[in-house]
C-alpha positions in Angstrom: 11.2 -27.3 150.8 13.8 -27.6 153.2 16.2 -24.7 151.5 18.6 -27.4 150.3 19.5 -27.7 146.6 17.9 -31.0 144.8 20.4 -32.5 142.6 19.1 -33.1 139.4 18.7 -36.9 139.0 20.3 -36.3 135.3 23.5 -34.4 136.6 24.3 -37.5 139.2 24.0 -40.6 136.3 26.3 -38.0 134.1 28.5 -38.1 137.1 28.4 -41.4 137.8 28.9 -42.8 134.2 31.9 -39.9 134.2 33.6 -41.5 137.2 33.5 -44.9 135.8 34.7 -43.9 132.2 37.8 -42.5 133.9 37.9 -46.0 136.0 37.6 -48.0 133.2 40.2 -46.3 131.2 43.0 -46.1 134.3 42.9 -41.8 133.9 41.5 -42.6 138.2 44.3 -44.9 139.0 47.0 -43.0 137.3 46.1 -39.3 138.7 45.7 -40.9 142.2 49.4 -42.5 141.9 50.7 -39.3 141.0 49.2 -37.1 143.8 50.7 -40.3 146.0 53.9 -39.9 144.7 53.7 -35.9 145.1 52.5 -36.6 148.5 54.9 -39.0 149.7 57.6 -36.2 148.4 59.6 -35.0 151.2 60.8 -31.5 149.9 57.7 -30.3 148.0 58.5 -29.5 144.1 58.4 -25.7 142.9 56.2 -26.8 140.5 53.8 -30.1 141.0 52.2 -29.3 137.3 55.6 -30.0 136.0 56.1 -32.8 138.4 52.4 -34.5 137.9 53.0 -34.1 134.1 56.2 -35.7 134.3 54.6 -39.1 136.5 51.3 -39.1 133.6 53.9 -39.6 131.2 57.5 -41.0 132.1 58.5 -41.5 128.8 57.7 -37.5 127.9 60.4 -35.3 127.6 61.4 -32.9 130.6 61.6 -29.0 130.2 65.8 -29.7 129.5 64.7 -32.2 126.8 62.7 -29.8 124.7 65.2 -27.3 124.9 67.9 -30.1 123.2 65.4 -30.9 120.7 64.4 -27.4 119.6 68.2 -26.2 119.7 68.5 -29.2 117.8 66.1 -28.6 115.1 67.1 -25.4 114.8 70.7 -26.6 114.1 69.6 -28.9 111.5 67.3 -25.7 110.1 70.8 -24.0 109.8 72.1 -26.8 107.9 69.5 -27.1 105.7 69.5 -23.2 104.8 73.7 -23.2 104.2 73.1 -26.6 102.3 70.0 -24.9 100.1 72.7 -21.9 99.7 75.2 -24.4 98.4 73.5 -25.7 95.7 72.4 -22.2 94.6 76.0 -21.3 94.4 76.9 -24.6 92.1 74.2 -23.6 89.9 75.2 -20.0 89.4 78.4 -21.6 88.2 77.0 -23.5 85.0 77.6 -21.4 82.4 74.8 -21.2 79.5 76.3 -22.3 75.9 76.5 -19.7 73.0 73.5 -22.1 71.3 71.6 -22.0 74.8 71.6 -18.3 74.9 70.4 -17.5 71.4 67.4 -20.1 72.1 66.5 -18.7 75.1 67.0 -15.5 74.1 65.0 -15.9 70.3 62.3 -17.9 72.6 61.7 -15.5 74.9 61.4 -12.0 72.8 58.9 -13.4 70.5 57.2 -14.5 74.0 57.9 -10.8 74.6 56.0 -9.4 71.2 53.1 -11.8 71.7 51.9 -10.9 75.3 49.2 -8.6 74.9 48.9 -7.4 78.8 52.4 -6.3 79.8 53.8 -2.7 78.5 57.2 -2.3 80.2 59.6 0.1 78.9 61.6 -3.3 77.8 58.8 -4.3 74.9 58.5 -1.0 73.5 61.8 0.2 72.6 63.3 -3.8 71.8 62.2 -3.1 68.5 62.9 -6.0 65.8 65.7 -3.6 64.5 67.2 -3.0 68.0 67.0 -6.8 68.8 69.0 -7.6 65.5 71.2 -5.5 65.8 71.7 -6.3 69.9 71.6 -9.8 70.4 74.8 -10.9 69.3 76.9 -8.1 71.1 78.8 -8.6 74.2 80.4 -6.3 76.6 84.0 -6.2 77.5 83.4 -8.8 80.7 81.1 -11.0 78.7 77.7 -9.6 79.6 74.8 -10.8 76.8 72.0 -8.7 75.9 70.0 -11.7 77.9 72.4 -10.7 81.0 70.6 -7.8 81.0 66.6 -8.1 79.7 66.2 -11.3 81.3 64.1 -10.5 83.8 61.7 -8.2 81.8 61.6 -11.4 79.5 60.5 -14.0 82.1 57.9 -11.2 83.6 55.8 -9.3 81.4 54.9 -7.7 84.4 58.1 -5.2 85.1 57.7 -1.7 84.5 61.4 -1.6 82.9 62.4 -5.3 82.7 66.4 -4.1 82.3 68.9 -4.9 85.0 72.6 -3.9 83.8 75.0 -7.0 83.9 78.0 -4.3 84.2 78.6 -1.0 83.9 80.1 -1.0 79.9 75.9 -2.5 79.4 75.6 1.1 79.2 77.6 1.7 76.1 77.8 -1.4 75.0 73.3 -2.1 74.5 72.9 1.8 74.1 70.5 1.4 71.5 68.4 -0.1 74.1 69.5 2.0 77.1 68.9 4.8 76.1 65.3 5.5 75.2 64.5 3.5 77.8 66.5 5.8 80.6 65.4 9.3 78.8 62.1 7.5 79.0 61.7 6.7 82.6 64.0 9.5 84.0 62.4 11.8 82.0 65.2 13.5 80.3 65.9 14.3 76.8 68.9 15.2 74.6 72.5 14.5 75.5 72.7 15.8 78.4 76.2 15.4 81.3 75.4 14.4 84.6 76.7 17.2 87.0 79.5 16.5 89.3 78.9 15.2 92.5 77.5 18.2 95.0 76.1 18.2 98.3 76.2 21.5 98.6 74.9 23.3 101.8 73.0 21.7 104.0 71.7 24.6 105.9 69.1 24.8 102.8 67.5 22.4 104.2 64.8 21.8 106.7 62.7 19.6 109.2 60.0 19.1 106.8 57.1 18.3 109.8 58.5 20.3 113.0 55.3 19.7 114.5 54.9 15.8 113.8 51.9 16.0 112.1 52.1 14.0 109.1 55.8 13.1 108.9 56.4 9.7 110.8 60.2 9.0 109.6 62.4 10.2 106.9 65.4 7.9 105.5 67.7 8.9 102.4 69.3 6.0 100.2 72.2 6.3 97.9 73.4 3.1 96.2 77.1 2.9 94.4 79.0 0.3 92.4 82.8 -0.3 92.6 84.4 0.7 89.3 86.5 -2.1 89.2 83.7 -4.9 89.6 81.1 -6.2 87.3 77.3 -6.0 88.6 75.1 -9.2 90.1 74.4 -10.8 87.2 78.2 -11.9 86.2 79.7 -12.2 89.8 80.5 -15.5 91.2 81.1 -16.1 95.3 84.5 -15.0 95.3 84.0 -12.0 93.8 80.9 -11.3 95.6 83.5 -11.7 98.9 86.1 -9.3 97.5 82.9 -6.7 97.3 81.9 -7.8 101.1 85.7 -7.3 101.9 86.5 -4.0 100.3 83.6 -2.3 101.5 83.3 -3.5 104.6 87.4 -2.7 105.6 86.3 0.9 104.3 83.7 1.2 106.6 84.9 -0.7 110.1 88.2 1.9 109.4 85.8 4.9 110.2 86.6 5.8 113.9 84.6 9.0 114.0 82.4 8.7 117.4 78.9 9.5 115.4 79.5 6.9 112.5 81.8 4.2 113.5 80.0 0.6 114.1 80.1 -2.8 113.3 80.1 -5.2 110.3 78.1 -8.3 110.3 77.6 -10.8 107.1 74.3 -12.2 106.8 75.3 -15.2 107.8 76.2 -14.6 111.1 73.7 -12.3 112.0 70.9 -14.4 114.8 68.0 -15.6 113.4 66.2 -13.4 115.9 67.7 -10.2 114.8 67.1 -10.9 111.2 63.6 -11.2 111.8 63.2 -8.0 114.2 65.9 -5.7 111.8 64.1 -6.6 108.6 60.5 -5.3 110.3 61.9 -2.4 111.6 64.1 -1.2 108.1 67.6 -2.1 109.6 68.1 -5.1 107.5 67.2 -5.9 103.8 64.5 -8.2 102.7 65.2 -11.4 102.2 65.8 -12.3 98.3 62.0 -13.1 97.6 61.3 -10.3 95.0 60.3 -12.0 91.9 61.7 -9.3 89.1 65.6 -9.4 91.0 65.5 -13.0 91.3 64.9 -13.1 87.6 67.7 -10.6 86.9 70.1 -13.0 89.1 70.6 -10.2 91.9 70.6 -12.8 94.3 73.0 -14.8 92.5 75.5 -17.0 95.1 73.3 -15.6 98.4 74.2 -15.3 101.1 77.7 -15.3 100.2 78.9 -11.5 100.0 76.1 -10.0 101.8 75.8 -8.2 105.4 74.9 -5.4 107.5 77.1 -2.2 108.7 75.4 0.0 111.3 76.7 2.7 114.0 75.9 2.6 117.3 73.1 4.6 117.3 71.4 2.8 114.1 71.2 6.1 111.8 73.5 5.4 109.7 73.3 1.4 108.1 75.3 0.1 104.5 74.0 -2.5 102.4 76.2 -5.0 100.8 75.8 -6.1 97.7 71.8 -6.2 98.2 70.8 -4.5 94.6 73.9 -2.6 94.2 77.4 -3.1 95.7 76.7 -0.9 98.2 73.5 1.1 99.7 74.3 4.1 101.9 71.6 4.5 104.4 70.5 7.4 106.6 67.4 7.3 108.8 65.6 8.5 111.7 62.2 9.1 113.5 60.7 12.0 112.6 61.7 14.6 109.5 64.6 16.5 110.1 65.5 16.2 106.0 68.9 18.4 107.1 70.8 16.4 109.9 69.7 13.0 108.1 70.9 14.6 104.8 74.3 15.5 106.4 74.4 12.4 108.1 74.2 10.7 105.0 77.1 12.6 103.1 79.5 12.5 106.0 79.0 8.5 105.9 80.1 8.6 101.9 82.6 11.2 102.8 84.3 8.9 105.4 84.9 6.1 102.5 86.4 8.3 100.1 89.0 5.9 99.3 86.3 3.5 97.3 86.0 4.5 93.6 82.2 4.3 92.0 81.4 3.4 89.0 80.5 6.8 86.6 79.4 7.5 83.0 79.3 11.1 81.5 76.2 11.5 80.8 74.0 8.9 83.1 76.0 9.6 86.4 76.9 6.8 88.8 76.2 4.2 87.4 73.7 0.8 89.4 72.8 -2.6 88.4 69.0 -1.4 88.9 68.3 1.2 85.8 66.5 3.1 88.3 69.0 4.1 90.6 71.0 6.4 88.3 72.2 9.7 88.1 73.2 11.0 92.0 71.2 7.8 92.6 69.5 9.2 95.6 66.0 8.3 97.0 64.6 10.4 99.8 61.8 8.8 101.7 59.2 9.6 104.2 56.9 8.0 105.9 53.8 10.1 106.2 50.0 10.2 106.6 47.9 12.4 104.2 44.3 10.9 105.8 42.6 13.6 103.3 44.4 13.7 100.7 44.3 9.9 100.1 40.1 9.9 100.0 39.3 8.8 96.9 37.4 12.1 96.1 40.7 13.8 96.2 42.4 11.4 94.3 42.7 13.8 91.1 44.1 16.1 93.1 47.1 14.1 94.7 47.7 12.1 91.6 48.3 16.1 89.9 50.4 16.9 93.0 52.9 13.5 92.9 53.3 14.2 89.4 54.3 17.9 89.2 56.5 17.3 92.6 58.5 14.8 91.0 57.3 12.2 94.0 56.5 8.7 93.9 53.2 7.4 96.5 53.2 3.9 97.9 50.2 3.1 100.3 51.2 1.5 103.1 49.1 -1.2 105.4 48.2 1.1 108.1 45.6 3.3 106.7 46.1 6.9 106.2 50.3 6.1 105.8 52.2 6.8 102.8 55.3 6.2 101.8 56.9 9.7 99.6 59.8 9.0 97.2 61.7 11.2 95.3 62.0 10.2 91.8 63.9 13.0 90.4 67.8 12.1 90.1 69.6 12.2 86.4 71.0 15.6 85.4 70.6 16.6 89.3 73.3 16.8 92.4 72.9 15.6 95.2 71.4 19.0 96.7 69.7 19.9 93.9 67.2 16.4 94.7 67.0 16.9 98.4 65.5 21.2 97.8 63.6 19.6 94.8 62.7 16.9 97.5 61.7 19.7 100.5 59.6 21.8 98.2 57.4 18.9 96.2 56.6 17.3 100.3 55.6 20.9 101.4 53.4 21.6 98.2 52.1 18.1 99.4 51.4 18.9 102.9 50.1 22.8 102.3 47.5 20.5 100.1 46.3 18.4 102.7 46.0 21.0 105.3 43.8 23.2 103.3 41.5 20.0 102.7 40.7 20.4 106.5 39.1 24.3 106.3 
């Protein structure tokens, strides 16, 4: 051996037959043309990829090209999503005949009766009696009993299957309202909501000053203008005189900690839409299947947008569920200055009347956001307390602390509502609030001795 390699008499005849496969198919001729024409080049391009690419294939599109083509698609994507939004907005403005409704409506219930799986607060108290006696009734802007059970009719599913079409439903389909609200609320009797009262906020606390379970804390209150009837009934122009009353109220607010901007849902970039709805800022798109049934999303986008300060705390909801959602957020659980943040924000828009019953509270198109209709939620992970040994134990915890659990995708994380709002204020919720989360978090670190 001379200490040269031997080449392998198979390797060469792969290389030879690979030389004249690229011959044969003119992949030589045209690479070699290219790397002439670089060559020959005077001024050297910043990038010869690019530049080979382009000579391989003249008739390929440049870098500028694409870019037209993709701004142009997305143009057309635009077009398609307003056009799709069009029709919606035609359709939500064919009215259902009298005969229509009662077939639908007869149809449906006995649909309702039959189903053998689903036990939502909607079959058990439409009795035979109550349906009778319900069916023909209308409220005082037209809303049908099928305004307002619709959705709990086309999915057996829901847990209530009620969405209010306004706020006289209340009165008007009590024999239905009202077992199912002392029902889910849990209250009994006749009892008067209390007077709006935020109270002191100094009662209240960072519920996690050492950042050991609490992630982020937000508090949501939703509200209804008195004068307006609720998504079902609305068409676009009165979902714009919402937008447009709400939205004056709120870009008036020149306070340095809580003025912003207002953006419809429309204009907001694609971009952002995608980025705000991840991170909370902006509400889901209209995908949820028991809403779209109650026609909540009626005429979108039309009526709908975003109000935010500058510093993001503080966000409003147009007419997303309700008319309005009042949003205060933040990183970490300071329940106190998100609290106050929160009732400075409805302070601000005094000028708006709510919609209010005597005994129910403010009144919402969602049967669940009654009473001071506030939620309180954090973010928080309870690693111990979610092991399925101590499931007993949390389920027992959730339900004498008046809070609601919702497991979140990353593992350990929980999302903690309060569920307790009818017959309470507003600081009466957030204390009941602070003491069921500590009760909650003295739990899971005793499951660590």
């Amino acid at each position: 051996m001379d200490g040269h390699a031997v080449k392998s008499p198979n390797l060469e005849e792969k290389r030879q037959e690979f030389r004249k496969y690229l011959e044969s198919t003119g992949v030589t001729e045209k690479l070699t043309n290219a790397l002439m024409k670089l060559y020959q080049q005077e001024t050297k391009p910043d990038d010869p990829i690019a530049y080979i690419r382009k000579q391989l294939c003249e008739e390929c599109p440049d870098v500028e090209k694409v870019m037209e083509m993709q701004t142009q698609i997305d143009e057309l994507a635009k077009e398609k999503k307003l056009a799709a939004a069009e029709i919606a907005i035609i359709k939500s403005q064919v009215k259902k005949t009298a005969s229509e409704i009662d077939m639908i409506i007869n149809t449906k219930y006995l649909e309702l009766k039959a189903d053998e799986a689903g036990n939502s607060l909607l079959k058990e108290y439409l009795t035979d009696d109550n349906f009778e006696k319900l069916k023909a009734l209308k409220t005082d802007v037209n809303g049908t009993l099928l305004d307002n059970i619709q959705s709990g009719l086309y999915n057996f599913d829901s847990d209530i299957g009620i969405f209010a079409s306004d706020k006289n439903a209340y009165d008007v389909f009590e024999g239905l309202f009202t077992g199912v609200l002392e029902d889910y609320h849990d209250v009994e009797g006749d009892p008067i909501h209390p007077e709006s009262k935020w109270g002191d906020s100094h009662e209240l606390e960072d519920l996690d000053p050492e950042s050991n379970f609490i992630k982020s804390i937000r508090i949501i209150v939703g509200r209804s203008l008195n004068e307006f009837e609720f998504m079902p009934l609305l068409n676009v122009e009165k979902f714009e005189k919402i937008e447009e009353k709400i939205s004056k109220a709120l870009i008036k607010i020149d306070d340095e900690e809580y003025k912003g901007t207002y953006q419809t849902l429309s204009s907001i970039d694609d971009k952002d839409v995608k980025k705000w709805i991840e991170d909370g800022t902006l509400f889901p798109e209209p995908e949820d299947k028991f809403l779209k049934s109650a026609e909540t999303y009626r005429c979108w986008p039309k009526g709908r947008g975003l109000f935010k300060n500058e510093k993001n705390n503080v966000r409003a909801w147009i007419n997303v569920e309700e008319h309005v959602q009042f949003i205060s957020a933040d990183e970490g659980a300071n329940l106190q200055k998100v609290y106050e943040r929160l009732s400075k924000i409805i302070e601000l828009v005094g000028e708006l009347e709510f919609a209010k019953h005597e005994r129910w509270g403010y009144l919402a198109h969602n049967l669940k956001n009654i009473g001071n209709t506030m939620r309180i939620i954090v973010k928080a992970k309870i690693p111990k307390l979610s092991l399925e040994e101590n499931s007993n134990k949390f389920e027992s915890l959730l339900e004498a602390t008046h809070i609601k659990a919702k497991d979140l995708p990353e593992k350990g994380y929980y999302e903690l509502m309060s569920t307790k709002r009818v017959g309470l204020t507003e600081i009466e919720t957030a204390l009941d609030f602070q003491k069921g989360i500590k009760e909650i978090m003295t739990a899971e670190k005793c499951l660590y001795l």
